[in-house]
C-alpha positions as CSV (number, residue, x, y, z in Angstrom):
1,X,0.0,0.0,0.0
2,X,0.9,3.7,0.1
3,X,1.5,6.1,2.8
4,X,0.7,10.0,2.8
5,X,2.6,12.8,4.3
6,X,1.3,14.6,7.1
7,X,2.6,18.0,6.2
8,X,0.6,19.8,9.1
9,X,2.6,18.5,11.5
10,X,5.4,21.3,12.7
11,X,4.3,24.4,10.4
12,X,4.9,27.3,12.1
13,X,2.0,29.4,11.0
14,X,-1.8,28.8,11.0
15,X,-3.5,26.3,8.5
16,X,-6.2,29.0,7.4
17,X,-4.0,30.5,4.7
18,X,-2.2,27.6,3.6
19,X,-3.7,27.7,0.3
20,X,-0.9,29.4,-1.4
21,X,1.7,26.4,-2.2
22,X,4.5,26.1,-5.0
23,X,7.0,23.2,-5.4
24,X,10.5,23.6,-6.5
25,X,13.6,21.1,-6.2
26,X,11.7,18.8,-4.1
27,X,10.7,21.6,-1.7
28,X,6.9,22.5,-1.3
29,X,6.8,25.8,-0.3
30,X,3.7,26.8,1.7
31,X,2.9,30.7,2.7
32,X,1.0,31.5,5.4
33,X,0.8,34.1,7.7
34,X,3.9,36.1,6.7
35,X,5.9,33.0,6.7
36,X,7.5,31.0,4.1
37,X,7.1,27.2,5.4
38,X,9.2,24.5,3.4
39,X,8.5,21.4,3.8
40,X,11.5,18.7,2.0
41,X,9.4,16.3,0.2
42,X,12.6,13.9,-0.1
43,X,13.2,13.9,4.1
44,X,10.0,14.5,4.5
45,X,10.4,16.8,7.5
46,X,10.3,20.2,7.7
47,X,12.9,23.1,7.1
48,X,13.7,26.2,9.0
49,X,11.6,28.4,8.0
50,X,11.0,32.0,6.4
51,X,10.5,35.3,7.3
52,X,8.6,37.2,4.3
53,X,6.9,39.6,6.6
54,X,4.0,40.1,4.5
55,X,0.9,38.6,3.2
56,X,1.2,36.8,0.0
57,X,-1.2,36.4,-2.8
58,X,0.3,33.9,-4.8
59,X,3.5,32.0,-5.4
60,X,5.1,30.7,-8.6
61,X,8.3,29.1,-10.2
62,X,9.8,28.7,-13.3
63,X,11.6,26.1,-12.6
64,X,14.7,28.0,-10.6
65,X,13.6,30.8,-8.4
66,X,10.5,31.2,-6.4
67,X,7.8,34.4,-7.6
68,X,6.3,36.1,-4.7
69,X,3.2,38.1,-5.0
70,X,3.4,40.5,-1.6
71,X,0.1,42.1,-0.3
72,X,2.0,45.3,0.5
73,X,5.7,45.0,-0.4
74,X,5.9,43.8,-3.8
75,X,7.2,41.7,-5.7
76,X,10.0,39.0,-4.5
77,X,12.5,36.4,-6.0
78,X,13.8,33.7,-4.2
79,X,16.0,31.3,-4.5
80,X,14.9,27.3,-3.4
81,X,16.8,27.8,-0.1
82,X,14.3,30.4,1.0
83,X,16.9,33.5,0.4
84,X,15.0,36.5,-1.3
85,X,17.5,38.0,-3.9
86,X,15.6,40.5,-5.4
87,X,12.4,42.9,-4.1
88,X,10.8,45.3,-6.7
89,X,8.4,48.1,-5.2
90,X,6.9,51.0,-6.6
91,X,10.1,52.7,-5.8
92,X,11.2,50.7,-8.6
93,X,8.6,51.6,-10.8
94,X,5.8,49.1,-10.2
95,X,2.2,50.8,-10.2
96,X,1.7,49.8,-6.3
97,X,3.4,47.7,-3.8
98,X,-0.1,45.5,-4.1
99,X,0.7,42.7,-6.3
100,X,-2.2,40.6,-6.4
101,X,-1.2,38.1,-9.5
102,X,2.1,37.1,-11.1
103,X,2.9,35.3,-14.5
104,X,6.4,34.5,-15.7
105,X,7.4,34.5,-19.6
106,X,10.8,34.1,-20.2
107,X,13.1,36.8,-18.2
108,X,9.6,39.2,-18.1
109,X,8.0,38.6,-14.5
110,X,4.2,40.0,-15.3
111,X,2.3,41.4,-12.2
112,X,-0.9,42.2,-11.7
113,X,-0.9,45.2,-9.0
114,X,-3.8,46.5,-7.2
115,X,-6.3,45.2,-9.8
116,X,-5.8,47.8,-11.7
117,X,-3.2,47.9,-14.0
118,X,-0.2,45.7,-15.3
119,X,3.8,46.3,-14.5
120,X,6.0,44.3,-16.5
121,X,9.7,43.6,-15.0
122,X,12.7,42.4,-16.9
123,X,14.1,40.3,-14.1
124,X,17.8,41.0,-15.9
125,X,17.7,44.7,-16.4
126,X,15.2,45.7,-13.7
127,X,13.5,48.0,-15.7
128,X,9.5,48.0,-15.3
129,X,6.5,49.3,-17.9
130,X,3.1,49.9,-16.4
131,X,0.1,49.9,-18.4
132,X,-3.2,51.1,-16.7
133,X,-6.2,52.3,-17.8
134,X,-4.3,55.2,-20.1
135,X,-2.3,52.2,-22.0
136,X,-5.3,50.2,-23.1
137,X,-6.5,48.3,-20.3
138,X,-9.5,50.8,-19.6
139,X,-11.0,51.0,-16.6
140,X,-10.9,47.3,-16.0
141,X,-10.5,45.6,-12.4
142,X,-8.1,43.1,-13.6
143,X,-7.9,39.6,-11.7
144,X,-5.3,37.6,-13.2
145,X,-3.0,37.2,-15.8
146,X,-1.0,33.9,-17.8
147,X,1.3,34.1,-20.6
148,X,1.8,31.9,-23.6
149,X,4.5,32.2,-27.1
150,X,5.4,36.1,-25.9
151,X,1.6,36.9,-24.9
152,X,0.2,38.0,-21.8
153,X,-3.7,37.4,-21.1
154,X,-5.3,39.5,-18.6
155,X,-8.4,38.5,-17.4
156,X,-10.2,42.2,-16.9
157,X,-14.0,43.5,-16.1
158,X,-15.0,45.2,-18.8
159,X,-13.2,44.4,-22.1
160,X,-12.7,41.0,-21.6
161,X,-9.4,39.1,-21.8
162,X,-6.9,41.5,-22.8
163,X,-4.2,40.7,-24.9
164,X,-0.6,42.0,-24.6
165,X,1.9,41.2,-27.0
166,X,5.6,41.3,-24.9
167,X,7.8,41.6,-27.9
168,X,6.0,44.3,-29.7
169,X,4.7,45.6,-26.2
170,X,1.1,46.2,-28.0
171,X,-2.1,45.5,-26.9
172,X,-3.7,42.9,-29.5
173,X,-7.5,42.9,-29.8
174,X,-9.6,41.8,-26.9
175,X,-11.1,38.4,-26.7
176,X,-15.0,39.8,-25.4
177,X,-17.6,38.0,-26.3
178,X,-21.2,37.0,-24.4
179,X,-19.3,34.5,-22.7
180,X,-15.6,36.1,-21.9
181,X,-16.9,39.2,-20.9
182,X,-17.1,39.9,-17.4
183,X,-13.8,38.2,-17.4
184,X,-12.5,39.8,-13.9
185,X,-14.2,36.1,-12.5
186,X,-12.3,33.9,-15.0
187,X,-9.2,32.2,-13.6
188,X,-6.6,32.0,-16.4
189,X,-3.5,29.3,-16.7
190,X,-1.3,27.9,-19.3
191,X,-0.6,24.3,-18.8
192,X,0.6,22.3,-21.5
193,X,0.7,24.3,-24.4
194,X,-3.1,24.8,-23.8
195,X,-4.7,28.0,-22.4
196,X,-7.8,27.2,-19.9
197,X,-10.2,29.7,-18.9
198,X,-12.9,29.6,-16.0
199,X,-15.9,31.0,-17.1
200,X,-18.7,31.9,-14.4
C-alpha cells in the first residue's frame, strides 16, 4: 500500500492561509501568515523556516527561483533555499506595492498590482512598464493574468481578456464576447501548451 505525508505537523503558522503552495527542487513551499514554510518532500520533514513579513497572494516558479506576490511590499524572488534576492516596489517603478497576480514568460516577470493595471519587470535589467487604464486596459479591475509564445492574457472587467503582445509591447484585440466578458471572475493558466479559462 501507500503512505501520505502529514505536512501539518510542525508548520509554524496557522492552517487557514495555507492555500498558497508552489513546489520547486523537491521543496513544497507553503505561505502562510507572513511565513514562508518548506516542507523537503525527499526527508519528509520540515525546514527552518521563512520570514517574508508580509501577506502573500500567490507564489510561482519557473523552474529555478521562487515568484512572490506580496500584499504590500511587492514583488519577490527567491532562491529554493528560501533567500530572497531580489524585491521590486513602486520605488522601482511598479504601479503599487499590491501585487495581487504574477505570470512569468521568459526573463519578463508580469504582475498584476492593485487590480488595476499591469507592470512588467525584466528580471535582468530591472527595468519595469506599467500599463493602466491610459495604456489600453481601460478601466478594468483586472484579476489575473498567464502568458503563452510572448503573450500576456489578462483576465479584466469590462473588455474581456486582454491581450498584450511582450515583444512588440502592444495591446492585441480583446477576446470579449457574451461569454468572456465579465472576465474579472475567469481564472486563467497555461498548462501544457493549452490556455484554460474559468468561465462563471
Amino acid at each position: 500500500g501507500t503512505t501520505g505525508m502529514d505536512i501539518a505537523e510542525g508548520i509554524s503558522s496557522g492552517l487557514a492561509k495555507q492555500s498558497i503552495l508552489v513546489e520547486l527542487d523537491g521543496v513544497l513551499f507553503v505561505a502562510a501568515d507572513g511565513i514562508m514554510n518548506r516542507f523537503d518532500t525527499t526527508a519528509s520533514r520540515w525546514l527552518t523556516p521563512k520570514l517574508i513579513g508580509d501577506d502573500v497572494n500567490q507564489l510561482i516558479t519557473d523552474g529555478t527561483h521562487i515568484y512572490i506576490a506580496g500584499e504590500s511590499t511587492g514583488a519577490h524572488k527567491m532562491l529554493s533555499n528560501g533567500t530572497i534576492v531580489q524585491t521590486w516596489s513602486s520605488s522601482d517603478g511598479l504601479f503599487s506595492d499590491n501585487v495581487n497576480r504574477l505570470a512569468i514568460s521568459g526573463n519578463n516577470l508580469l504582475s498584476v498590482n492593485s487590480e488595476s493595471a499591469i507592470s512588467i519587470i525584466d528580471t535582468i535589467s530591472n527595468s519595469i512598464t506599467t500599463y493602466d487604464e491610459n495604456s489600453g486596459l481601460g478601466s478594468s479591475i483586472i484579476k489575473d493574468i498567464a502568458s503563452f509564445n510572448n503573450i500576456a492574457y489578462i483576465a479584466t472587467s469590462d473588455i474581456g481578456l486582454a491581450r498584450f503582445d511582450m515583444a512588440n509591447q502592444t495591446f492585441l484585440a480583446p477576446w470579449g464576447s457574451t461569454g468572456v466578458n465579465n472576465a474579472n471572475n475567469v481564472p486563467i493558466a497555461v498548462f501544457d501548451d493549452i490556455l484554460h479559462m474559468g468561465l462563471p
